[in-house]
Structures are given as structure tokens and as C-alpha cells.
N, C-alpha and C positions, 0 to 999 in steps of 0.2 A: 472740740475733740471729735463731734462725730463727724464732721469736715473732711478734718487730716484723716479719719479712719477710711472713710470713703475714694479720698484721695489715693492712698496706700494702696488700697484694693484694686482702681483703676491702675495704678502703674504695674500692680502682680499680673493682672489678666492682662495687660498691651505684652508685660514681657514674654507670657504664655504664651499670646497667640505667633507672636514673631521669633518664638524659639521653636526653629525647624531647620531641617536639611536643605541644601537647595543644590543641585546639578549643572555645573556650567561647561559644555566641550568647546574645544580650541578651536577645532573646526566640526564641523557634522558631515563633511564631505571628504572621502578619499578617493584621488582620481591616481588610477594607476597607470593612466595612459595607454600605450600601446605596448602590450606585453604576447608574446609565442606561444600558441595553444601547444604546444610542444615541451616547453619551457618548464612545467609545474607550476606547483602550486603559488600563488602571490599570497600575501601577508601586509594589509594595513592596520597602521596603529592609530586607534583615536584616544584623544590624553582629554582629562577633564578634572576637574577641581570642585571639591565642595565649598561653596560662596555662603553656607548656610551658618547656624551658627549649634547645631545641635550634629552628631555620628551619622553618615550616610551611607546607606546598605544597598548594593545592585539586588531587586530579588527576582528578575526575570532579564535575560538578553536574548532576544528570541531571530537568527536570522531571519532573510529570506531562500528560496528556494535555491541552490548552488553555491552560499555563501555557509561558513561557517563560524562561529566565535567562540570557540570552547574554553579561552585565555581569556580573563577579565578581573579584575581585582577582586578578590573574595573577603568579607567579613567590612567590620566599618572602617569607614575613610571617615578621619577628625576633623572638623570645620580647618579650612584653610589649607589642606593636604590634597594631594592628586593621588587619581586612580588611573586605569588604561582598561581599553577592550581591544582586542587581537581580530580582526575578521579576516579571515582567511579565503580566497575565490579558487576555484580549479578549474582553469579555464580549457583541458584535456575536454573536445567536442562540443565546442562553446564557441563558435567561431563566430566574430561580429561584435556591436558594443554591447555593450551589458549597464544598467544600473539595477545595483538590489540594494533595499533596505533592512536596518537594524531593529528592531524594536525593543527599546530599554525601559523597562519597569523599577521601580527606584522605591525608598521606603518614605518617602515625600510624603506632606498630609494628604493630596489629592489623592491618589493611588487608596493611602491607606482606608480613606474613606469614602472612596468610588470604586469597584472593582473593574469600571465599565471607563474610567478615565482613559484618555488620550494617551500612548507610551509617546515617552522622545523618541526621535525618530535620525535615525544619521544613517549613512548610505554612502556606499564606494558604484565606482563609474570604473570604466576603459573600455579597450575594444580589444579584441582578438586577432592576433594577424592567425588567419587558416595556415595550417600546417598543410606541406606536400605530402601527397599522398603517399602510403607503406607501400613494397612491394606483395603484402596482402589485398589492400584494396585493388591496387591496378587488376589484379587477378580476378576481381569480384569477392573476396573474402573478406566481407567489412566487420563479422563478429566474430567474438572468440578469443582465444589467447593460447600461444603456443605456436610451435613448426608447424602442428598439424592442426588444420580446420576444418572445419564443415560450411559447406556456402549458407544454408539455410536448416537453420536445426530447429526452428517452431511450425510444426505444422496444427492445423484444425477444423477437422469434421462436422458435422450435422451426418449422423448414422443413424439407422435402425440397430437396435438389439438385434439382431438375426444375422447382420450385414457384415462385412469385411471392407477393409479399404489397402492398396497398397500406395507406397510414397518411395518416391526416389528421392535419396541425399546424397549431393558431390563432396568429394571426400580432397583433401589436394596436400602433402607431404612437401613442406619447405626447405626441410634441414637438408642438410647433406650426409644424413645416415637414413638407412631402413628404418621405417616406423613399422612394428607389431600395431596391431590394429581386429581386436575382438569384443565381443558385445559380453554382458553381464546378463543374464537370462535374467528377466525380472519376474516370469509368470509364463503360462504359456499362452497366454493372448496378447504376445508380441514374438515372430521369428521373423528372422534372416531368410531371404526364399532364393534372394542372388546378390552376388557381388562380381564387378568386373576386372579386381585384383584378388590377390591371393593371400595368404598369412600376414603381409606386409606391403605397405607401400615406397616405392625405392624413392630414391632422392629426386625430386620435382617432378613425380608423379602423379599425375591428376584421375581417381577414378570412382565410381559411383557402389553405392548397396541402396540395397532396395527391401524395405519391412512390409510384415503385412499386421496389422492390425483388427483382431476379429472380435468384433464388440459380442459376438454371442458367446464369448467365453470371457470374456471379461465380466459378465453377472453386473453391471451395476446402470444405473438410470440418471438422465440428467447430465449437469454439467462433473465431467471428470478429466483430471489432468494426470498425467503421469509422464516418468522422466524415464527415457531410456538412457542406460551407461555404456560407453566402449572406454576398456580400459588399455592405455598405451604406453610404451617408450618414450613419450616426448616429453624433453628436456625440461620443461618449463609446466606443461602444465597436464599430466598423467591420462585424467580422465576426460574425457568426450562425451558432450550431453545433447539428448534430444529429447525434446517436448511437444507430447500433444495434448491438447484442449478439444476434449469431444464432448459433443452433445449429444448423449446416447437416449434415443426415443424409442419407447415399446410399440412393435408392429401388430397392427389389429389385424392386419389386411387378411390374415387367413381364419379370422375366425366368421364362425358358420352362423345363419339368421336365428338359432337357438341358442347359442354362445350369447348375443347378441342380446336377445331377449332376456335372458337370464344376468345380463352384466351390473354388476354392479353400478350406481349412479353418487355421483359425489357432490356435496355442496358445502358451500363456507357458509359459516355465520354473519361475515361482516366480509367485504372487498377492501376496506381503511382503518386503520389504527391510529388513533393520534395518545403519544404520549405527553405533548401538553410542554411545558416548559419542567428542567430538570437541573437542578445543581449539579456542579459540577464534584465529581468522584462518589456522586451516589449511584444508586443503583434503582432500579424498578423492571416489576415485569407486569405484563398483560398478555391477555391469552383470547383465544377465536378455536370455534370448534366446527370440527370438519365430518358431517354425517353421511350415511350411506343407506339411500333408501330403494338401491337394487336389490337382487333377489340371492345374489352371492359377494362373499368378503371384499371390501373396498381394501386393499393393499396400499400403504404409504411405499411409495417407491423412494422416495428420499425427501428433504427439505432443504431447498436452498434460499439462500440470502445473498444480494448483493454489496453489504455492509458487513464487515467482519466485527464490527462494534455489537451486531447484535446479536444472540444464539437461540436455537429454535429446537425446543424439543416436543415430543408427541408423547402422550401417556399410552400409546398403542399403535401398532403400525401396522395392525390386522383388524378392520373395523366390520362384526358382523353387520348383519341384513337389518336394517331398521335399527341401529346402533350409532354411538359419535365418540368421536377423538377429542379429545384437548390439549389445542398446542398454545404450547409456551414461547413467549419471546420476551428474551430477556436482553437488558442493556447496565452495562455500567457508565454512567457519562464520563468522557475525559475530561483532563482537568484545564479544557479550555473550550472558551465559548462557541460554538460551533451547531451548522443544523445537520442531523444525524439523518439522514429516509433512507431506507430502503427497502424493495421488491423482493417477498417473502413466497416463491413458487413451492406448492404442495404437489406433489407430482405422483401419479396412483395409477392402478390398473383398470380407470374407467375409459372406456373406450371412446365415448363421446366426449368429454372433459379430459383427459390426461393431466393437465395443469390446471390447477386453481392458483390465480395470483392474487393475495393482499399486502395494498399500499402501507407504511409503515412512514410516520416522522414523529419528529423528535425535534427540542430546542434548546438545547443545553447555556444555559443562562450564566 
């Protein structure tokens, strides 16, 4: 008797352990061949079958970069049933071969009990035949959208606080109607000083404006971006953008050997942060503090990060004489494994120091 019981119990646990899902695709490659950057978007279909003998659940399709898979059989697939995943490539400025991969996470024992397991992996190929060039490009107008472009609408500085800069942008009119063509006053540390047309640019009309940009009235320090508008007539796409990326630095140069003497001096607590390994969708913060053992108020001029994962506050951004700051940096990890660092610039009104930088990582597990 206790034989057979024992007997009984090995065949429950062999059927336990071999009762699972299993993921078979037909193929793991789709080659699209030779398709027309021109053309739009391609669409390959991978089919596959659960060979298992237990409900199969996709719980992650993660492209790769210029592929997409947003189509894929949702919820369980019953032992012996197919499912499909849809990957989608856009191959608009993509010229040349291409292979990207798929990365499929499944509800498989492995998975379920490695978070760090291997995904299947299936992948599309082709090549791009290069599209002839628009009669925008031939002209030099390779961004943008619309009759009306601008050759080059990202501009960016290294300024002092005190300084100006002026920038010329070519303007050039496609359609074969008059484009209206005026700016959206954003502030008054951006004007219009010239233009080489008038209210309007006539039909294949090519002509220039020219901004000035005055960081001493702009008030702000560090890395700043801002977007100028011109709003238009054009058929397709209204508004006209221009960007600039400044890095606005405060000028000592005119301050006096008693200015000087009296300036405030700034130092960190720590130049490296390590946050150590971190589950994914939790959160944690750590903090470094920033003193001031000049003879006047250490000013935080801003905090920047080159990590938008992380966020960086100060408990004061007017630090007296013999006084300290505490800054915060805080992160939520995403909810995939990944190493998070970035450079944490304290940027103040000390004249020998302006920037204090602390290293910052992270390891999201």
C-alpha cells in the first residue's frame, strides 16, 4: 500500500512539473525584402502555437528601436491554438538594410520564475531603396513640414547673462499662394530686428529674418530652451518653430577685488551618489548638501540633471554666510531593468565655483 501511494504521488508531481505553456513560432524571421522609404509603413506577421499543455499569456512584446508591435494576441491562447504578433517597420528615413529585433516575454515557468530569463527573440530584415529627393531637399530644406520652411530652426549658445546674440534664419515659401508669415511675441527677450520680406512671402520666394536674443532679460541661468512661434497661412502645417538651447552663464568679469572678497564660496558634501541597486517601480531618494562659507548669500541659480528619471529639489535657494542647503534627488525606477547615472549641476553666484557637479547612478534591477 504504501508502494502504490508513493507510486501515485510520483506520477502527480512528473504531471505537475510537465504541465506548462510552451511557445513555438513558425518562423522567428521576417524578411521584407526590398521595400520604398517612400512607400510607408510594412507590416510583418509572426504566427505561433502553444505546444504546451497548460493557457499561454504574451506578458511583454517589447520592439526594437524603429519597429513597432502594438497588434498581438491578447489574453490566453489554449494548449494547441495559435496566436500572432503584428511588427510593424517605417522605413520613411531609414535608407539601407535594416534588422531589428522583437523581444517576447511569455507566461512560461522560466520567465515566471527568473525575472532576468532570456525573452524569445524573432526579428524582421530588408533593405530600403533611398527615396529621390523632395523639391524641399534639393533647395536645402530637409526639416519641417509644410509649403513654408525654415532651412535651419535649432539654434545654440554658450552666453553670459549680460550678452545678446543675433541668428539669421532662411525662410523659403513653396506653394504657389502668398504665405502670411509673423512671429508670436513670447517674452521680450526675443525680437525681430530685421527681415528681408515683408508681411508675406510670395510664391517661391526665398528670404531671411534675423532675432536677437538677450539673455540679460531673459533672468534665467544654466541650460534653457525655448521655442519661438511664427504663425502662418500654410496649408498643411500653420505654425513655424524655432529653437534655442542656451547655456546662460553669470558674468563676474565686472565685479570689483571687494565684491570678490566678500563673495560667497560654495561646496558639496559629496561629488558621487550611488543609489545601489533598485526594484523596478519603486522609488527612493538621497540627498547632499551644499554650504556656503563666504561672507555673503550663496544664491542656487538653478539645478539641473541630465536624467529626466531623476528630480532635484533644494530646501533653500538663498544660502546665508556659514549656512547649508539640502538637496534632494529623487528617482522612481522604470519598470525595466536598466542603469540610470546622471550629472547633477548646482549652479550658484559663486564666482570662483559657478557649478558644482555631483555624479549620480543607479541600477535598477
Amino acid at each position: 500500500m504504501k508502494k502504490l501511494s508513493l507510486f501515485l504521488l510520483a506520477v502527480v508531481v512528473s504531471l505537475i512539473c510537465v504541465a506548462q505553456p510552451e511557445i513555438k513560432f513558425e518562423n522567428t524571421t521576417y524578411d521584407f525584402g526590398r521595400i520604398k522609404e517612400e512607400g510607408g509603413k510594412v507590416t510583418g506577421k509572426f504566427i505561433f502555437t502553444n505546444v504546451g499543455n497548460e493557457p499561454l499569456e504574451l506578458t511583454n512584446v517589447r520592439p526594437g528601436c524603429g519597429c513597432t508591435a502594438a497588434n498581438y494576441t491578447k489574453g490566453a491562447i489554449a494548449p494547441g491554438q495559435q496566436g500572432y504578433i503584428e511588427a510593424t517597420y517605417n522605413p520613411y528615413n531609414r535608407p539601407g538594410a535594416f534588422n531589428k529585433n522583437i523581444r517576447v516575454t511569455t507566461n512560461e515557468p522560466r520567465f515566471l520564475e527568473n525575472d532576468k530569463a532570456t525573452p524569445h527573440m524573432i526579428f524582421i530584415k530588408g533593405e530600403v531603396i533611398k527615396r529621390p529627393p523632395t523639391e524641399f531637399e534639393l533647395a536645402g530644406y530637409k526639416s519641417g513640414n509644410g509649403m513654408v520652411r525654415i532651412k535651419v530652426s535649432d539654434v545654440s549658445h554658450n552666453i553670459m547673462n549680460t550678452q545678446s546674440v543675433l541668428d539669421t534664419f532662411y525662410v523659403r515659401n513653396f506653394w504657389n499662394k502668398p504665405v502670411s508669415f509673423k512671429m508670436e511675441q513670447p517674452g521680450n527677450y526675443v525680437s525681430e530686428v530685421y527681415r528681408s520680406f515683408n508681411a508675406e512671402l510670395l510664391p517661391g520666394q526665398e528670404g531671411f529674418f534675423v532675432l536677437k536674443y538677450d539673455a540679460s532679460k531673459r533672468n534665467q541661468f544654466g541650460q534653457v530652451k525655448d521655442e519661438i512661434r511664427f504663425v502662418t497661412n500654410d496649408s498643411i502645417e500653420q505654425t513655424k518653430r524655432v529653437h534655442y538651447a542656451m547655456n546662460i552663464k553669470e558674468d563676474f568679469s565686472k565685479m570689483s577685488a571687494k565684491q570678490l572678497k566678500n563673495a560667497p564660496v560654495s561646496a558639496v558634501s559629496t561629488d558621487n551618489l550611488d543609489f545601489g541597486e533598485m526594484q523596478k517601480n519603486t522609488t527612493k531618494t538621497m540627498t547632499f548638501t551644499v554650504s556656503n562659507s563666504g561672507k555673503s548669500p550663496l544664491i542656487i541659480r538653478c539645478l539641473e540633471t541630465s536624467n529626466s528619471m531623476y528630480k532635484v529639489s533644494s530646501n533653500m535657494m538663498e544660502i546665508p554666510s556659514g549656512s547649508s542647503a539640502e538637496i534632494s534627488v529623487y528617482i522612481k525606477a522604470p519598470s525595466r531593468a536598466s542603469t540610470q547615472n546622471t550629472s547633477i549641476n548646482v549652479v550658484t553666484n559663486d564666482p570662483n565655483n559657478p557649478i558644482r557637479t555631483v555624479q549620480v547612478k543607479g541600477k535598477v534591477m
